[in-house]
N, CA and C atoms as a LAMMPS dump frame, in Angstrom:
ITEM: TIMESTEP
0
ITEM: NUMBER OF ATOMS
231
ITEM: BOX BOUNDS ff ff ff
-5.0000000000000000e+02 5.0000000000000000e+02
-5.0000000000000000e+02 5.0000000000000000e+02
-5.0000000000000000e+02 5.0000000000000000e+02
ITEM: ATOMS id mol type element x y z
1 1 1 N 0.85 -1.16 0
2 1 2 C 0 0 0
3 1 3 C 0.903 1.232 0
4 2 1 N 0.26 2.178 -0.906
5 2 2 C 1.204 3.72 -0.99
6 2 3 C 0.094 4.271 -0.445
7 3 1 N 0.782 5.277 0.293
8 3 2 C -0.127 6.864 0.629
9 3 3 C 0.522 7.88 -0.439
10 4 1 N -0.607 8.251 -1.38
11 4 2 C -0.498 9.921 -2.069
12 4 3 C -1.635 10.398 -1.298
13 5 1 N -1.341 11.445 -2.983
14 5 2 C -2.581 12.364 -2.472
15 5 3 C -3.997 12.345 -2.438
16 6 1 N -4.927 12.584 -1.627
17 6 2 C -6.405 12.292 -2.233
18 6 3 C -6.759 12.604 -3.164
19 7 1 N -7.272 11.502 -3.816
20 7 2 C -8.408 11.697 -4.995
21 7 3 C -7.208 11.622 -6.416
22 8 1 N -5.77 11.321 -6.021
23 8 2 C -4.589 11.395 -7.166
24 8 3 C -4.919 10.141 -8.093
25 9 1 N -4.574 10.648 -9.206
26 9 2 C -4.595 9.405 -10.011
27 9 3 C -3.352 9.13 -10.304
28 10 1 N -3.247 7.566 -10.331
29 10 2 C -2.048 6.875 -9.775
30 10 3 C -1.623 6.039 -11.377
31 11 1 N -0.438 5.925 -12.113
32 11 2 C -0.148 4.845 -12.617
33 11 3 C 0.311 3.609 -12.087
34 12 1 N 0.015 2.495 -12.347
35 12 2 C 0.931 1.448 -12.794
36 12 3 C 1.788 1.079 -13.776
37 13 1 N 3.325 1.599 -14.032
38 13 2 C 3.874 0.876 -15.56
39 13 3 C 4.794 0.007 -14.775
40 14 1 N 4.827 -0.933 -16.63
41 14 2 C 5.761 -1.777 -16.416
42 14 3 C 7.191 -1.964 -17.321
43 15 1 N 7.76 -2.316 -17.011
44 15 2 C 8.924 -2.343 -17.877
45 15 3 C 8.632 -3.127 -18.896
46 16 1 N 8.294 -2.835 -20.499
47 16 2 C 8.572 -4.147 -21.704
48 16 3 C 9.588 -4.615 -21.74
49 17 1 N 9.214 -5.812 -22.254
50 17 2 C 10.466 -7.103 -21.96
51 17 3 C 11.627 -6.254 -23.442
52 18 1 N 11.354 -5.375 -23.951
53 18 2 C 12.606 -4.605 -24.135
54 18 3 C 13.567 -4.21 -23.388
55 19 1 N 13.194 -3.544 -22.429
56 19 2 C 14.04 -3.4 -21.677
57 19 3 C 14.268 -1.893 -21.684
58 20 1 N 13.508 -0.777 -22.373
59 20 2 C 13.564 0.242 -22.741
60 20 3 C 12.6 1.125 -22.514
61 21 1 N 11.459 0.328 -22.456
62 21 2 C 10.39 1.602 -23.075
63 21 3 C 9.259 1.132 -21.498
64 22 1 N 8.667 2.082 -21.233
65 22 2 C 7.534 1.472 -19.945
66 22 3 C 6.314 1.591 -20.541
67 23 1 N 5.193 0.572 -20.214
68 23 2 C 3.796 0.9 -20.4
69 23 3 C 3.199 1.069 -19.041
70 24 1 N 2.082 1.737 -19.473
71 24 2 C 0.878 1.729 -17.994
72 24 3 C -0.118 0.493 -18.367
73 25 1 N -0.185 0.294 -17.354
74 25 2 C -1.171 -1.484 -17.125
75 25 3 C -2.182 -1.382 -15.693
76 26 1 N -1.927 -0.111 -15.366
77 26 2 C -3.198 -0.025 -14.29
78 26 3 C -2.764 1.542 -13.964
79 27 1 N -4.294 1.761 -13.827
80 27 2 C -4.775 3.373 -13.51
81 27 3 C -5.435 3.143 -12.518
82 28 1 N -5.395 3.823 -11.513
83 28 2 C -6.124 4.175 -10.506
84 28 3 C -6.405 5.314 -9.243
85 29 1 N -7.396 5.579 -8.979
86 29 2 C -7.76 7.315 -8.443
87 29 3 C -7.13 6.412 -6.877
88 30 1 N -6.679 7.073 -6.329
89 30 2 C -6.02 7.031 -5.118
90 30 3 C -7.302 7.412 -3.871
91 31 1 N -8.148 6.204 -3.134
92 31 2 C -8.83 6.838 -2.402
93 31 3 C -8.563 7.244 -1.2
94 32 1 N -8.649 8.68 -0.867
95 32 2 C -8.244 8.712 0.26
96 32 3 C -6.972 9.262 0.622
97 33 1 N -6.048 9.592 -0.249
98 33 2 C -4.909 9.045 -0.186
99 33 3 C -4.078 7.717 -0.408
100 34 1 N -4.801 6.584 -0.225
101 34 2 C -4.461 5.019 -0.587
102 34 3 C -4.601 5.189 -1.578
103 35 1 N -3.408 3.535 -1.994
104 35 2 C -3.757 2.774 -3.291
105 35 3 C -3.272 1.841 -3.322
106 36 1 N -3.718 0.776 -3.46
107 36 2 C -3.161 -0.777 -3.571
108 36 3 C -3.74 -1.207 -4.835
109 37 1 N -2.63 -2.169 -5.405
110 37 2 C -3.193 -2.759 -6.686
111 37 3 C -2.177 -3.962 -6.608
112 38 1 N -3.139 -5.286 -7.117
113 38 2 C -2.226 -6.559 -6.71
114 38 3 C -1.425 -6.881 -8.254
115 39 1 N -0.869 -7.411 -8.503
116 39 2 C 0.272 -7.742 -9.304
117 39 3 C 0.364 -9.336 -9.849
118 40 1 N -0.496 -10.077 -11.135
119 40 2 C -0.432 -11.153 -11.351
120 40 3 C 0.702 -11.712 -12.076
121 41 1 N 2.091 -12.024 -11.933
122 41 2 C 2.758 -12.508 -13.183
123 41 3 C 1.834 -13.363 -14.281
124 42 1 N 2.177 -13.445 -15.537
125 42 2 C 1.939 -14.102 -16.927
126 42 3 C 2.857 -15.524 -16.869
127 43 1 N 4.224 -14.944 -16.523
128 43 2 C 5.227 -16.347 -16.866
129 43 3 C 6.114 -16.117 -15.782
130 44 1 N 7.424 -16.814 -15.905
131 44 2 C 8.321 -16.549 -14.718
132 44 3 C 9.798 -15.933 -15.755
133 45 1 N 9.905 -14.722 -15.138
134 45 2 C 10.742 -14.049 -15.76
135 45 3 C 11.277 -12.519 -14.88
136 46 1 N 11.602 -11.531 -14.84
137 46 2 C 12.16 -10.485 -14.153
138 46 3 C 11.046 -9.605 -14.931
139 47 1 N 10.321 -8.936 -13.781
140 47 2 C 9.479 -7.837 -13.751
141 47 3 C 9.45 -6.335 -13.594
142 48 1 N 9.932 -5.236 -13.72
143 48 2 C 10.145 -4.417 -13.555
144 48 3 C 8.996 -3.066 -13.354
145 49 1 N 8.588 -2.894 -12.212
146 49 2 C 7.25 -1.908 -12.473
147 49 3 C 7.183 -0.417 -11.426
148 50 1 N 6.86 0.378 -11.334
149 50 2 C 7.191 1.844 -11.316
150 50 3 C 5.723 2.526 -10.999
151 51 1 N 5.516 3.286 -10.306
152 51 2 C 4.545 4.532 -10.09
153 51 3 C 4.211 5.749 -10.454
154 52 1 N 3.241 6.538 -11.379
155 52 2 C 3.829 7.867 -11.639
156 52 3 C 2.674 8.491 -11.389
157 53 1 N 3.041 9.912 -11.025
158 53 2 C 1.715 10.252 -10.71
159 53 3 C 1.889 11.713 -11.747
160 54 1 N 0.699 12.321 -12.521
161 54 2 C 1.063 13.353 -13.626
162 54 3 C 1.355 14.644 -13.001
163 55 1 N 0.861 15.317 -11.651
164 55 2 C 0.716 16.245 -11.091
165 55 3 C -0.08 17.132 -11.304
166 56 1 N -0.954 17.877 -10.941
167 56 2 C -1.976 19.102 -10.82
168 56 3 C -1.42 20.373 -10.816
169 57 1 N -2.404 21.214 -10.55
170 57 2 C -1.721 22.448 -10.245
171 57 3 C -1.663 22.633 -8.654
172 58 1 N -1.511 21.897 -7.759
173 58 2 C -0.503 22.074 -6.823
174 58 3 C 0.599 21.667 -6.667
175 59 1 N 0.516 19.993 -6.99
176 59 2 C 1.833 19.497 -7.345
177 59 3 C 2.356 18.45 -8.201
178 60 1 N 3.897 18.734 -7.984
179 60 2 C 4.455 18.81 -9.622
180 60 3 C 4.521 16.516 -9.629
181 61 1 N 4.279 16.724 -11.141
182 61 2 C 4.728 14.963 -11.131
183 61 3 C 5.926 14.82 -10.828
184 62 1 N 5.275 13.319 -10.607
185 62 2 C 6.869 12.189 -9.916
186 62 3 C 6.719 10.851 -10.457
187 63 1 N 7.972 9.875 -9.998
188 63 2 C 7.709 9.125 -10.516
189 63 3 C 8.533 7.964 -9.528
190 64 1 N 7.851 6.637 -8.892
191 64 2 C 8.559 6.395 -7.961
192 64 3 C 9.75 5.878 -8.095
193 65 1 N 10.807 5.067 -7.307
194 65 2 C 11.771 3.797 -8.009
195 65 3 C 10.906 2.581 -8.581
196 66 1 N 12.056 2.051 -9.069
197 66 2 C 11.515 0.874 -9.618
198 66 3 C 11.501 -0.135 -8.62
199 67 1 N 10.606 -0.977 -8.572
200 67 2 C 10.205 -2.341 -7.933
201 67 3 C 10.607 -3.274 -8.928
202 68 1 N 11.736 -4.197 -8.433
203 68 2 C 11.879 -5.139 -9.141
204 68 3 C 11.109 -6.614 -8.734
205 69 1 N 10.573 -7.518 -9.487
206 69 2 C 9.934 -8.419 -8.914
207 69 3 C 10.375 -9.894 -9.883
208 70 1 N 11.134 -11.168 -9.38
209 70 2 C 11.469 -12.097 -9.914
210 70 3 C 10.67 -13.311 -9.896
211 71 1 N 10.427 -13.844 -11.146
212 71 2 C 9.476 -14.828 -10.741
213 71 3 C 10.185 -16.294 -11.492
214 72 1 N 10.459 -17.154 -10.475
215 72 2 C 11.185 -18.169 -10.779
216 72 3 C 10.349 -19.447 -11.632
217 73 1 N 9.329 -19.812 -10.607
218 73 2 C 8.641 -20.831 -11.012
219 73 3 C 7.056 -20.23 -10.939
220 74 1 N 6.217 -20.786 -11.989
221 74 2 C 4.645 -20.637 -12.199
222 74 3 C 3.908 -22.238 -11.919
223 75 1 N 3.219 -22.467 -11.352
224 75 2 C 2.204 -23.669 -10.95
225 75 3 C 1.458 -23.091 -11.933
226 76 1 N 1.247 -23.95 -12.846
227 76 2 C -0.288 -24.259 -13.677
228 76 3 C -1.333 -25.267 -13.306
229 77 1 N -2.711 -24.401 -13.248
230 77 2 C -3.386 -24.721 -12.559
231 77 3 C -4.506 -25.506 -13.318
């Protein structure tokens, strides 16, 4: 869970398996200040994903570090 700002709208990107370029893969209005969003891997591989928020006219965008996330093995179900 992050605390921003209320009512902020929040990205989710992720790193393409380029290795270069980021997409957004989840949007979401920050309630409250909160925001949680859960995270399904596809396959098992190195994940790379990031926060940005655009900023208003009070304040200016940001953008968080990166979260790296490794996924070794997948159970198919």
């Amino acid at each position: 869970m992050v605390t921003v700002f209320p009512n902020a709208t929040i990205n989710l990107q992720s790193m393409n398996a380029d290795g270069g370029t980021w997409r957004t893969v989840a949007t979401q209005i920050a309630d409250g200040g909160l925001f949680t969003m859960a995270l399904t891997p596809s396959a098992a591989r190195v994940y790379k994903y990031r926060v940005t928020y655009d900023g208003d006219g009070q304040y200016a965008p940001a953008i968080s570090n990166i979260v790296t996330l490794i996924v070794t093995n997948m159970i198919i179900s």
